[in-house]
Residue frames relative to the residue before (quaternion, step in Angstrom):
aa qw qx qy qz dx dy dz
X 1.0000 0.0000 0.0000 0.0000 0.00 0.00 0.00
X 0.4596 -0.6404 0.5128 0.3402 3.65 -0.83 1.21
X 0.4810 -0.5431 0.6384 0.2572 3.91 -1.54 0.54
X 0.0165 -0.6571 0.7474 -0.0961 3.15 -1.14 1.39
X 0.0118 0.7338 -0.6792 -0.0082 3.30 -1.60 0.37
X 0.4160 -0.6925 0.5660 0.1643 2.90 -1.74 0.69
X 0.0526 0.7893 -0.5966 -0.1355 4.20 -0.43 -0.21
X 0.3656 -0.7052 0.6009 -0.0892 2.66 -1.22 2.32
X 0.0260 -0.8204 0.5709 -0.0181 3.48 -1.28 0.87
X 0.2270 -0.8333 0.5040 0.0003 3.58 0.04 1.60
X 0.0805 -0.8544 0.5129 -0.0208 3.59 0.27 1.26
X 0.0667 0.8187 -0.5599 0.1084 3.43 -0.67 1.23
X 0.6081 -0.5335 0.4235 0.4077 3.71 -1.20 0.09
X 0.6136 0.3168 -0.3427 0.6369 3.97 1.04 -0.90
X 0.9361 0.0755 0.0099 0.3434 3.93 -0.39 -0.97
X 0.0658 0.7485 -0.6315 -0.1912 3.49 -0.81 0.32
X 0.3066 -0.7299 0.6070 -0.0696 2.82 -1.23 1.82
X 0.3623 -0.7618 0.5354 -0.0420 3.45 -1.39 1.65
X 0.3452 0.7665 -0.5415 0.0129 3.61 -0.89 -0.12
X 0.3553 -0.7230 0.5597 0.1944 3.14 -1.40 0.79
X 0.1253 -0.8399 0.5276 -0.0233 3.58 -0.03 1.04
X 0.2193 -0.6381 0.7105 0.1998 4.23 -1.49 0.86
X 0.7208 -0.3490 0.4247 0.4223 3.07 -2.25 0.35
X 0.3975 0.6817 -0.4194 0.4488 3.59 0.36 -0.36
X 0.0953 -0.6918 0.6579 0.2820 3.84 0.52 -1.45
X 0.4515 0.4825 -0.6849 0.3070 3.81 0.51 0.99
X 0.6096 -0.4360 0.6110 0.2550 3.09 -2.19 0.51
X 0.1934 0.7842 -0.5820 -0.0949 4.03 -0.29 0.31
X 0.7174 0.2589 -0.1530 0.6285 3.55 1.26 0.07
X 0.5226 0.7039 -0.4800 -0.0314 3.65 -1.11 0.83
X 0.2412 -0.7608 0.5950 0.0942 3.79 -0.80 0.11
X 0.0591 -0.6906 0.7006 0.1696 3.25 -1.39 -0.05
X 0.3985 -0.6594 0.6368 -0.0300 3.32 -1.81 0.82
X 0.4314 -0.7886 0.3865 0.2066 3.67 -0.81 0.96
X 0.0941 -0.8529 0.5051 0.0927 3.58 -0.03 0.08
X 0.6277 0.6482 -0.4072 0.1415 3.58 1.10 -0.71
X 0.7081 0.4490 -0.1997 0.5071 3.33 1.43 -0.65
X 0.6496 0.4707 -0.4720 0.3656 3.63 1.35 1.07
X 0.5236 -0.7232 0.4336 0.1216 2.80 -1.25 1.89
X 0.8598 0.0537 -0.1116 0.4955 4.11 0.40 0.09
X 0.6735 -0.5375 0.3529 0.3646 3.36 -1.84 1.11
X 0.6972 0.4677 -0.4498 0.3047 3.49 0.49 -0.17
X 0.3063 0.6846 -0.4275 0.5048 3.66 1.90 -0.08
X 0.8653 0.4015 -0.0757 0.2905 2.95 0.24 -1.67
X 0.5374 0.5233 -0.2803 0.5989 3.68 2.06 0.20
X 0.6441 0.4961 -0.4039 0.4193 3.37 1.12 -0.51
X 0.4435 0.6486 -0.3768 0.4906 3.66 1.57 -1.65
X 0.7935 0.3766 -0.3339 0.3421 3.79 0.02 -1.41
X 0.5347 0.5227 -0.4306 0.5054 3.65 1.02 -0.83
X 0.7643 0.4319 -0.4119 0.2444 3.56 -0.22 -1.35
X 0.5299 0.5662 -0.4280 0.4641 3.86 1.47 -1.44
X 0.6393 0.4935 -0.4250 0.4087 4.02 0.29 -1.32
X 0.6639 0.5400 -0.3049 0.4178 3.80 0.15 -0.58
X 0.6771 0.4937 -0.1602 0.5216 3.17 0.46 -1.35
X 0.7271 0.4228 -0.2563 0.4763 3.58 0.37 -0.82
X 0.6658 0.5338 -0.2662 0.4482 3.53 1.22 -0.94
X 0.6071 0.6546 -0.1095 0.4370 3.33 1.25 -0.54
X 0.4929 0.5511 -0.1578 0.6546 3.05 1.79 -1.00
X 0.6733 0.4433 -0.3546 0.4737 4.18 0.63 -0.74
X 0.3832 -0.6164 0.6853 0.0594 2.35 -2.27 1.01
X 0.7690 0.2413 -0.0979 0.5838 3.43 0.83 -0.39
X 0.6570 -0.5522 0.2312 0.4582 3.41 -1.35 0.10
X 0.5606 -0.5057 0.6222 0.2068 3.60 -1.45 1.11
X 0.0954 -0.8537 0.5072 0.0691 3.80 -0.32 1.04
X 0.7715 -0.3545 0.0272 0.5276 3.47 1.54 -0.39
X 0.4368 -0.7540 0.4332 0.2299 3.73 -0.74 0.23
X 0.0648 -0.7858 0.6142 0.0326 3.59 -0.21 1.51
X 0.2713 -0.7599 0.5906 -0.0147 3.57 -1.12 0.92
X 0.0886 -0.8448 0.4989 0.1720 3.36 -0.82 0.80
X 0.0535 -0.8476 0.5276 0.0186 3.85 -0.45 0.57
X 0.4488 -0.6101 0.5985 0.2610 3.27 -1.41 1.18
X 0.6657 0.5508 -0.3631 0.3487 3.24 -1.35 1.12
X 0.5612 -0.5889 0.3756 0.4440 3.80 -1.20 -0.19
X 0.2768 0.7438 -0.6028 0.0822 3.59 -0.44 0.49
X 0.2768 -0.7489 0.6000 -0.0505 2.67 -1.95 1.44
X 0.7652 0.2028 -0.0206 0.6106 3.55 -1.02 0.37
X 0.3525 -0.7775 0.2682 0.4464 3.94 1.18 -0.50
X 0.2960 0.5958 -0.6062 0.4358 2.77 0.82 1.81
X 0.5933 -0.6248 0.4791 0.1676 2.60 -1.67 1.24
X 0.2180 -0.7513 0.5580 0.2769 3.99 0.16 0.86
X 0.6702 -0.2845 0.4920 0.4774 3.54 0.36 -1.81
X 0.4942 0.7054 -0.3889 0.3269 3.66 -0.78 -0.30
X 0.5787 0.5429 -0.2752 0.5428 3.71 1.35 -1.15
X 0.2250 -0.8345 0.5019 0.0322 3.38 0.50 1.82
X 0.7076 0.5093 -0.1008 0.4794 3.10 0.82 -2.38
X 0.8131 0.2820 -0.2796 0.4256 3.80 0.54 -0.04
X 0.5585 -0.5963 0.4586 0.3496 4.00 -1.16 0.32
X 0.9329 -0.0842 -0.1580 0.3123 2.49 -1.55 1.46
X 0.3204 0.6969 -0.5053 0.3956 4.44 -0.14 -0.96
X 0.3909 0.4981 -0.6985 0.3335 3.81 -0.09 1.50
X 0.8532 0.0100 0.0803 0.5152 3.54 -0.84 0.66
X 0.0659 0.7964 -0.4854 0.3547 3.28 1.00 1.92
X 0.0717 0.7448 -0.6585 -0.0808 3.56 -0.49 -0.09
X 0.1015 -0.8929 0.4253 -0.1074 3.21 0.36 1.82
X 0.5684 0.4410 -0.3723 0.5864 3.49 1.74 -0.45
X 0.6667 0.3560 -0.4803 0.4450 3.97 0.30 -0.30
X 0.7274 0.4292 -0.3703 0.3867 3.95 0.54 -0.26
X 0.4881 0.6572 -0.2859 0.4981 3.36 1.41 0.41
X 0.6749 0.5208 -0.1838 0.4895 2.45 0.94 -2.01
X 0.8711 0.2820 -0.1819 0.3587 3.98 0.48 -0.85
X 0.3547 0.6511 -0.3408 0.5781 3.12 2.03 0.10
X 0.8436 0.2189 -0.1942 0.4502 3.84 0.62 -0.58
X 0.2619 -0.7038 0.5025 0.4285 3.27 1.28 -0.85
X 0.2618 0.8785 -0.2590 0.3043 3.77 1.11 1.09
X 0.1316 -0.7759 0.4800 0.3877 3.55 -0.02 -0.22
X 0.0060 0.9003 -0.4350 -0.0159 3.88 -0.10 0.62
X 0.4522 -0.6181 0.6429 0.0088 3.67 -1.11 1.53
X 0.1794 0.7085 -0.6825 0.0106 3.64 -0.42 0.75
X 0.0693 0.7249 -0.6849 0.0252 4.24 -1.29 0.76
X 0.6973 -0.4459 0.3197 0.4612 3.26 -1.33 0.10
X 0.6171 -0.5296 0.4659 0.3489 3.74 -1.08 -0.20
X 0.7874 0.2252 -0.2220 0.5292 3.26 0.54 -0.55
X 0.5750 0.4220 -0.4740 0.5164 3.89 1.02 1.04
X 0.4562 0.6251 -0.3320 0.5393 3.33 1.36 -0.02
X 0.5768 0.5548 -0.2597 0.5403 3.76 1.11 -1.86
X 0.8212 0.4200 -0.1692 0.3472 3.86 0.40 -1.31
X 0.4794 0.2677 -0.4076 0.7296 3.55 1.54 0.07
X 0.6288 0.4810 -0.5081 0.3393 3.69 -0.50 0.74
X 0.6584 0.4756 -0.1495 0.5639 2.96 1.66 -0.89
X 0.6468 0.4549 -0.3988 0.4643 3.60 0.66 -1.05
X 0.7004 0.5505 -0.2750 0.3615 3.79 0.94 -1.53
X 0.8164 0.1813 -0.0509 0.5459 3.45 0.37 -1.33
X 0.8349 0.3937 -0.1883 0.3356 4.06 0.51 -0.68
X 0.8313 -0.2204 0.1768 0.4786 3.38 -0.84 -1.20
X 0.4857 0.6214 -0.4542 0.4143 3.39 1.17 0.27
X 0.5641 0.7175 -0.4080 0.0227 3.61 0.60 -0.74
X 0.6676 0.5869 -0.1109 0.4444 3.41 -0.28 -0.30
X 0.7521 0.3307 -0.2368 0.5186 4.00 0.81 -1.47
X 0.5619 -0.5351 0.6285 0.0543 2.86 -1.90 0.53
X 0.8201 -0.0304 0.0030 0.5714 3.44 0.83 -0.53
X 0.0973 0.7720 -0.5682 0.2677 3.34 -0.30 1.26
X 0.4739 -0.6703 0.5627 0.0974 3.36 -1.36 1.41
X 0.2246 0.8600 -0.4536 -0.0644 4.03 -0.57 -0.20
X 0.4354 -0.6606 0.6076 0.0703 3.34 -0.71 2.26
X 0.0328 0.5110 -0.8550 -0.0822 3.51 -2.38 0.56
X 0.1212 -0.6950 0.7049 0.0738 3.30 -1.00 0.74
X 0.5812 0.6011 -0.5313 0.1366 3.24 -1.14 0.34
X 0.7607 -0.0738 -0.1205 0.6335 3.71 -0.55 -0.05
X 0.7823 0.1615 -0.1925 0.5700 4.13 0.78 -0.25
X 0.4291 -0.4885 0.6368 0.4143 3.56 -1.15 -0.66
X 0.0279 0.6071 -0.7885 -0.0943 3.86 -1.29 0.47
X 0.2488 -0.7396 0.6226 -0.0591 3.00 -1.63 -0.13
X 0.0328 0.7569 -0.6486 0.0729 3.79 -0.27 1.06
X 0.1069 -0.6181 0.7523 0.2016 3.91 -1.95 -0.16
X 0.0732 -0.5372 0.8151 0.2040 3.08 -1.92 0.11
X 0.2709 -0.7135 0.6335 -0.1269 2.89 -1.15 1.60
X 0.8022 -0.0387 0.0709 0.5916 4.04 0.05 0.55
X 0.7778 -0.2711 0.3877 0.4137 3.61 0.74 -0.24
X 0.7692 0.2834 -0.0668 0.5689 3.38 1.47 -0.72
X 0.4417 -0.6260 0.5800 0.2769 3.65 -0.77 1.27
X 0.5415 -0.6736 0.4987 -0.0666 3.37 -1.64 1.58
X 0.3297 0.7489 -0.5557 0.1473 3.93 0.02 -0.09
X 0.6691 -0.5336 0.4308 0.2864 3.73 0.56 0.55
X 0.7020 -0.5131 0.3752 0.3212 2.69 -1.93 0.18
X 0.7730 -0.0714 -0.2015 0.5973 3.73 -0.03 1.74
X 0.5845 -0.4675 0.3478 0.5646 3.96 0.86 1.29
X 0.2944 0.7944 -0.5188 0.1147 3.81 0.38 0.03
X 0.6877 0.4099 -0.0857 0.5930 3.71 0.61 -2.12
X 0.6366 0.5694 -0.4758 0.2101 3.06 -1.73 0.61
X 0.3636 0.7800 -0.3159 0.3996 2.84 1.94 0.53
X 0.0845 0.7872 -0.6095 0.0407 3.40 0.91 1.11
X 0.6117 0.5633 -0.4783 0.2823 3.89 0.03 0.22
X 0.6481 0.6153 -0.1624 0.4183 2.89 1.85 -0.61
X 0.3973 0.7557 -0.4389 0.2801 3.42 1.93 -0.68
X 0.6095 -0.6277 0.4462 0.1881 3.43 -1.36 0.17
X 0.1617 -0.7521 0.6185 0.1601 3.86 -0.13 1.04
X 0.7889 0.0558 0.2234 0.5697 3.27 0.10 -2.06
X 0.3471 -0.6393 0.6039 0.3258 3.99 -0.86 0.77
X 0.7342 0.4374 -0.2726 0.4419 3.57 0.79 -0.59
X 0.6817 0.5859 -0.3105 0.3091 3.76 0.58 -0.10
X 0.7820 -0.4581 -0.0464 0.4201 3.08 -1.33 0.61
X 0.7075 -0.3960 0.3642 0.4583 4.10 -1.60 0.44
X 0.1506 -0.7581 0.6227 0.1220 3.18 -1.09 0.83
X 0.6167 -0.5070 0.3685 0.4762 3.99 -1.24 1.07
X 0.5675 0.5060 -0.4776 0.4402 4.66 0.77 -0.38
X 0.4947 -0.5547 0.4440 0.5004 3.86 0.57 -0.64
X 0.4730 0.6571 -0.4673 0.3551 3.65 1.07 0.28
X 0.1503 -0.5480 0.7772 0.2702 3.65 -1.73 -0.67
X 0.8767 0.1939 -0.3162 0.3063 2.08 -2.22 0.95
X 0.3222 0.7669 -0.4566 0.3154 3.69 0.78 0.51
X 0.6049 -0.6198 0.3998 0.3000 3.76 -1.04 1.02
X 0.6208 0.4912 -0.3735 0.4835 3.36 1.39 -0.66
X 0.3716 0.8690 -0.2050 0.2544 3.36 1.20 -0.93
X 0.7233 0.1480 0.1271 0.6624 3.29 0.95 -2.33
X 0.7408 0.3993 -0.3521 0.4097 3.89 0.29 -0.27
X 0.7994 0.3923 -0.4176 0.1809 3.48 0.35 -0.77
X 0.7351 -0.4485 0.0940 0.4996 2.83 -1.22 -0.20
X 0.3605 0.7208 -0.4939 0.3264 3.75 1.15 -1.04
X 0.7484 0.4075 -0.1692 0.4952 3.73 0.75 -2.05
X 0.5469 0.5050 -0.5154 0.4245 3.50 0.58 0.19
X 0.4744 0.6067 -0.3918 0.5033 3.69 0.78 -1.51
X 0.6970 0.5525 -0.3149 0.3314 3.14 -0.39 -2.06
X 0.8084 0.4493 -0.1733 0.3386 3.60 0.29 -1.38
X 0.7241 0.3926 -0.2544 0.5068 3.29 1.13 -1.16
X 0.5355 0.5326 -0.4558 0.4709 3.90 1.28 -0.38
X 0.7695 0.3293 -0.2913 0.4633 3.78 0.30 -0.63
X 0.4998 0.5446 -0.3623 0.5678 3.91 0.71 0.49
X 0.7652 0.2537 -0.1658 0.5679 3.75 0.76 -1.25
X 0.5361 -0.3988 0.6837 0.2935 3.71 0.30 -0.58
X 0.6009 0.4883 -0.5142 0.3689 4.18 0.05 -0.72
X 0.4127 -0.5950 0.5801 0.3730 3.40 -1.54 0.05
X 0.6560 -0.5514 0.3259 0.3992 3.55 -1.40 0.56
X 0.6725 0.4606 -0.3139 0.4869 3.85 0.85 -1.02
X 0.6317 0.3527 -0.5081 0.4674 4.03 0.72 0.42
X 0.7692 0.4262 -0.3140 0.3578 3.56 0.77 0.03
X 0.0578 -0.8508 0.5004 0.1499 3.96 -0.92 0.40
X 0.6155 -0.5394 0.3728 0.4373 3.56 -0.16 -0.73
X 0.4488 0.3794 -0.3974 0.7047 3.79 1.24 0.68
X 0.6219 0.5162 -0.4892 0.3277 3.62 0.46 0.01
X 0.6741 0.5110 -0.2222 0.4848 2.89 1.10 -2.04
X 0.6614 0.5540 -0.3032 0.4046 3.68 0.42 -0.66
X 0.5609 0.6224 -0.2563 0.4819 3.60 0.92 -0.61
X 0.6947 0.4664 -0.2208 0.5011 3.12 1.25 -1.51
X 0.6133 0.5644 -0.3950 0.3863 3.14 0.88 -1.48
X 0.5718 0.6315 -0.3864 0.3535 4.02 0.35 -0.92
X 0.9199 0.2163 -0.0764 0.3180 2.66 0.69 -1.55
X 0.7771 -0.3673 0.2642 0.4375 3.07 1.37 0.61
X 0.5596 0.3678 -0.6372 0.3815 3.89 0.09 -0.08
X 0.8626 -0.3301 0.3473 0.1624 2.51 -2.25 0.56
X 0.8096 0.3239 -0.0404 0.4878 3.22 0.12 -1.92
X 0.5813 0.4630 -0.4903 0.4553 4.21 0.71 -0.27
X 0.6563 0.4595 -0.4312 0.4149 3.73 0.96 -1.34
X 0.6496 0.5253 -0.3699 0.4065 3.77 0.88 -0.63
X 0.8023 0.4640 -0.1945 0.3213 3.02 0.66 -0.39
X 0.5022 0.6250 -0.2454 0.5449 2.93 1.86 -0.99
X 0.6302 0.6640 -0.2093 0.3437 3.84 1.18 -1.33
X 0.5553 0.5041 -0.2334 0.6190 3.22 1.92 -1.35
X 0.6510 0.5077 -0.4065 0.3913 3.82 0.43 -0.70
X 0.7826 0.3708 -0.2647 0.4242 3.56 0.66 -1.23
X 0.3884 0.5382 -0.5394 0.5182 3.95 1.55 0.16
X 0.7027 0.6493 -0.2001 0.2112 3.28 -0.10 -0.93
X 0.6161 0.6180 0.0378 0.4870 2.79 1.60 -1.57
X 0.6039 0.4891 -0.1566 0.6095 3.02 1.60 -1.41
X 0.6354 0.4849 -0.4133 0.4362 3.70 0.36 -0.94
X 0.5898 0.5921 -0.2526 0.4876 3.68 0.59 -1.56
X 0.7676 0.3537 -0.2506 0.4721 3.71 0.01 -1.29
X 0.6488 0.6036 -0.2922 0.3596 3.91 0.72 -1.52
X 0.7018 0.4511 -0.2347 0.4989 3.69 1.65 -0.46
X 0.6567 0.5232 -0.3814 0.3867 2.98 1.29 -0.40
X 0.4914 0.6659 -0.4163 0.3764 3.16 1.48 -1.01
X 0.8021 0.5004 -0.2056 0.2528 3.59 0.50 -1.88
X 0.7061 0.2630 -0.3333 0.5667 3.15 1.57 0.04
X 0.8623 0.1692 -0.3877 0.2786 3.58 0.40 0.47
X 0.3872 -0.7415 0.4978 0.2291 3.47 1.11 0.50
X 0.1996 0.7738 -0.5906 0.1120 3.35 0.90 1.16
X 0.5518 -0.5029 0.5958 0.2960 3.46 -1.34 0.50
X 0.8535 0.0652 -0.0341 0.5159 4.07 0.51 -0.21
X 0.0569 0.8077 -0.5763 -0.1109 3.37 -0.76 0.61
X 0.2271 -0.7619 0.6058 0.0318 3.72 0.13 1.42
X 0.1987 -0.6902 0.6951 -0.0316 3.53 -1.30 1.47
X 0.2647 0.7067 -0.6561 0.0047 3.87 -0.31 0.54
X 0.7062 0.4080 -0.4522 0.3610 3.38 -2.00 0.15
X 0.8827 0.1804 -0.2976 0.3158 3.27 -1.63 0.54
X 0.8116 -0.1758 0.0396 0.5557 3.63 -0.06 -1.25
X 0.3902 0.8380 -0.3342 0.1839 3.15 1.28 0.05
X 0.6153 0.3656 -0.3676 0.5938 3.88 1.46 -0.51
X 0.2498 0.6344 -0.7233 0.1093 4.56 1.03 0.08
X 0.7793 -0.2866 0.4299 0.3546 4.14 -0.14 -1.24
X 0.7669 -0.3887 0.3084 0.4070 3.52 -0.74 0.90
X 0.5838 0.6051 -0.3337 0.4262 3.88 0.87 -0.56
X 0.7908 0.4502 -0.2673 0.3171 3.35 1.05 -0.84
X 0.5072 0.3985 -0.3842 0.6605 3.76 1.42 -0.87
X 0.6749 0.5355 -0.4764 0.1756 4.05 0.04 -0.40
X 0.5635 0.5771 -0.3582 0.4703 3.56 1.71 -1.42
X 0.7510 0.5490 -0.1664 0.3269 3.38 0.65 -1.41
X 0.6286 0.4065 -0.3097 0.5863 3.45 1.53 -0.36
X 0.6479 0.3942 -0.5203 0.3925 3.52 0.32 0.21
X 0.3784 0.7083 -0.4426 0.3989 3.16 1.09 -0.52
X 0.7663 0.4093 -0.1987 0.4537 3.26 -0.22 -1.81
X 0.6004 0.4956 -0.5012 0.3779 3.67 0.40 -0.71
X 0.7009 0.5470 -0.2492 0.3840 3.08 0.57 -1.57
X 0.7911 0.3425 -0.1664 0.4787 4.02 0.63 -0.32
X 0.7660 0.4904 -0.2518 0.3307 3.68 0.71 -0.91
X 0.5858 -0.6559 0.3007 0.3692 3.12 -0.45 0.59
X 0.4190 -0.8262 0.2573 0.2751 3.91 -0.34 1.52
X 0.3888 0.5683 -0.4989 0.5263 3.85 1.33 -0.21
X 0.7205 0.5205 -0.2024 0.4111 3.67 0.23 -1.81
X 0.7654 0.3105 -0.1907 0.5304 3.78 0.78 -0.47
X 0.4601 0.6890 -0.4820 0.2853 3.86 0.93 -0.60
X 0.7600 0.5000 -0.0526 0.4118 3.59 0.67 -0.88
X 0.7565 0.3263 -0.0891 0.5598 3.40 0.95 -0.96
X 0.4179 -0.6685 0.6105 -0.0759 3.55 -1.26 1.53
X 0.2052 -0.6919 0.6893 0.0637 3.65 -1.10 1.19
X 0.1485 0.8238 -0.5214 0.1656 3.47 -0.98 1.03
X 0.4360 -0.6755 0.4768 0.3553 4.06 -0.84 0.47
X 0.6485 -0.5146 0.4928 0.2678 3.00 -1.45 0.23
X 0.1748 -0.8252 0.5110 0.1655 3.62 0.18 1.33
X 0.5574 0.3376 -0.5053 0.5657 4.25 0.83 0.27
X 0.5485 -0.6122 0.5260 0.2185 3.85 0.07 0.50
X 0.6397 -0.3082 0.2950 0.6394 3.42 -0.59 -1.72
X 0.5019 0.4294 -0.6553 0.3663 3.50 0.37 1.01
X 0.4793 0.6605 -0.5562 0.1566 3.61 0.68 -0.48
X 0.6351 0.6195 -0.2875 0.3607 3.84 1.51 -0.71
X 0.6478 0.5496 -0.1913 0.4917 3.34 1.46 -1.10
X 0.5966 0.6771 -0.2078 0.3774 2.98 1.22 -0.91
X 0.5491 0.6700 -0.1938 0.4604 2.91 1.63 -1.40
X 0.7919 0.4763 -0.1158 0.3643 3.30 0.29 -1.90
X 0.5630 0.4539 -0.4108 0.5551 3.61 1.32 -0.41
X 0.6340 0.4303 -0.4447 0.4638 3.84 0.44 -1.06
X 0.5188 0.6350 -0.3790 0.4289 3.76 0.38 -0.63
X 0.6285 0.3483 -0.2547 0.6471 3.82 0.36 -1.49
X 0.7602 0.4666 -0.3897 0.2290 3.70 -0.50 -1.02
X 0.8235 0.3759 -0.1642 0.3919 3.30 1.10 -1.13
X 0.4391 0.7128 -0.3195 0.4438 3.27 1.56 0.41
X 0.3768 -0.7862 0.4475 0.1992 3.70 0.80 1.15
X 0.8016 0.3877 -0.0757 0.4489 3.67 0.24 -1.83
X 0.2616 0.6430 -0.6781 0.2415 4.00 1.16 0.75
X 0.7951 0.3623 -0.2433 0.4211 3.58 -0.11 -1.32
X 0.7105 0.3960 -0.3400 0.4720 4.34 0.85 -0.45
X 0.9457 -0.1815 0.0558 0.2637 3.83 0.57 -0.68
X 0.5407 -0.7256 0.2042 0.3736 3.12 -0.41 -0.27
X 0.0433 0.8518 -0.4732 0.2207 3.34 0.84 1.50
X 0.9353 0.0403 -0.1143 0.3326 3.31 -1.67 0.01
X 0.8608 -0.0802 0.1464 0.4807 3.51 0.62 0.61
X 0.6761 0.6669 -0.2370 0.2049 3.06 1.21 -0.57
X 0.1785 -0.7717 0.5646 0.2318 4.34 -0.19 0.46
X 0.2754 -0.7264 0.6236 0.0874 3.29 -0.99 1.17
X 0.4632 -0.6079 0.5371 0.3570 2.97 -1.29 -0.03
């Protein structure tokens, strides 16, 4: 059988992360790239060109297309808006500037619906029907499987679970709101919490720090770490009550630290969510870690019949 490959691109605010992936779903090529210290969307188009090369280069066989996750709303693979944590991207068409920047076919979806075909295909998704799905890391994203079929509203629009509501009055959130779930849980709001408590500056601290501490005991991570997994609960305790998902898969940021983290956060929920609404449905990490996204974006290219005949469902040609 001739080698084919897909090349997956996990676009974040700290890293953008690359891989050249076979039918198989093995990783045989990957890398990651910083992003935190670029300041505009055209930074952040060149980063995506340079990973698509690089990865293509790496193949032995033919390179069948290039699926891309992205924080935010995106349609048709345009970028609508939503990509708080990153410059500019409003009404992007990021798969046609790819698409002719490489001479690629290219699949662009949110990041955390990408994360959930990574999960349903290769991880902790298999098997459910109805299944919630958390990124934590510099924001909150947020996917559903809803009958078998991933959810995004009316035009991929809704699914902004980072965006739910904690407190109308609390702290600014990267959308121009307050008081947003993304607000108090992620990780950014973790930093945030443990830098004003210690005195440290934010850029010496990350989220394998705080955790490290938390293990071992200091004072201010367990305090702080305690405020994260409240938080977490609130966020999660709503999702339960409206979807009675059968899984609720948490991947990115601190989420792979150790059995401690889906555990604080699940008693939580017990303790708050409605019990019909929760009787059924399991909190758990993302067992592909941060491949569960990359992963995603290759199943995506693969299962898209009409890469090599047209331009259907979504799809930027070259």
């Amino acid at each position: 059988m001739t080698k084919m490959y897909a090349i997956a691109i996990d676009v974040g605010s700290t890293y953008v992360r690359s891989g050249l992936i076979n039918l198989k779903g093995e990783i045989v090529y990957s890398f990651k790239m910083p992003s935190k210290a670029v300041l505009s969307e055209g930074e952040i188009i060149a980063l995506i060109n340079a990973a698509v090369r690089k990865c293509a280069g790496a193949a032995d066989g033919p390179v069948l297309g290039v699926g891309i996750g992205f924080p935010g709303i995106v349609e048709n693979n345009v970028i609508l808006g939503g990509a708080d944590n990153l410059p500019g991207f409003h009404n992007v068409d990021l798969g046609a500037l790819i698409a002719d920047s490489t001479g690629l076919n290219v699949l662009v979806d949110n990041d955390a619906n990408m994360m959930a075909w990574g999960e349903l295909q290769f991880g902790a998704g298999k098997n459910c029907s109805d299944a919630v799905f958390l990124t934590i890391g510099t924001g909150i994203g947020g996917s559903a499987l809803i009958n078998n079929k991933l959810y995004g509203g009316y035009r991929n629009k809704g699914m902004e679970f980072g965006h739910i509501i904690i407190n109308f009055d609390g702290p600014p959130c990267s959308c121009g709101g307050n008081g947003c779930f993304e607000a108090y849980a992620s990780i950014k709001a973790l930093i945030r919490d443990y830098a004003r408590l210690t005195g440290r500056k934010v850029s010496e601290i990350n989220g394998k720090i705080i955790t490290h501490n938390y293990l071992a005991g200091e004072a201010a991570a367990v305090e702080v770490m305690n405020l994260h997994f409240h938080y977490m609960a609130a966020g999660i305790t709503s999702l339960i009550n409206i979807f009675s998902p059968q899984k609720v898969i948490i991947g990115g940021g601190v989420s792979d630290s150790g059995s401690f983290y889906v555990r604080e956060i699940s008693k939580r929920v017990a303790e708050r969510a409605m019990p019909d609404a929760f009787s059924d449905s399991e909190i758990v990490s993302s067992q592909m870690g941060n491949e569960s996204c990359l992963l995603g974006c290759a199943s995506r290219v693969f299962s898209t019949p009409v890469l090599l005949q047209s331009n259907e469902v979504g799809l930027s040609q070259k």
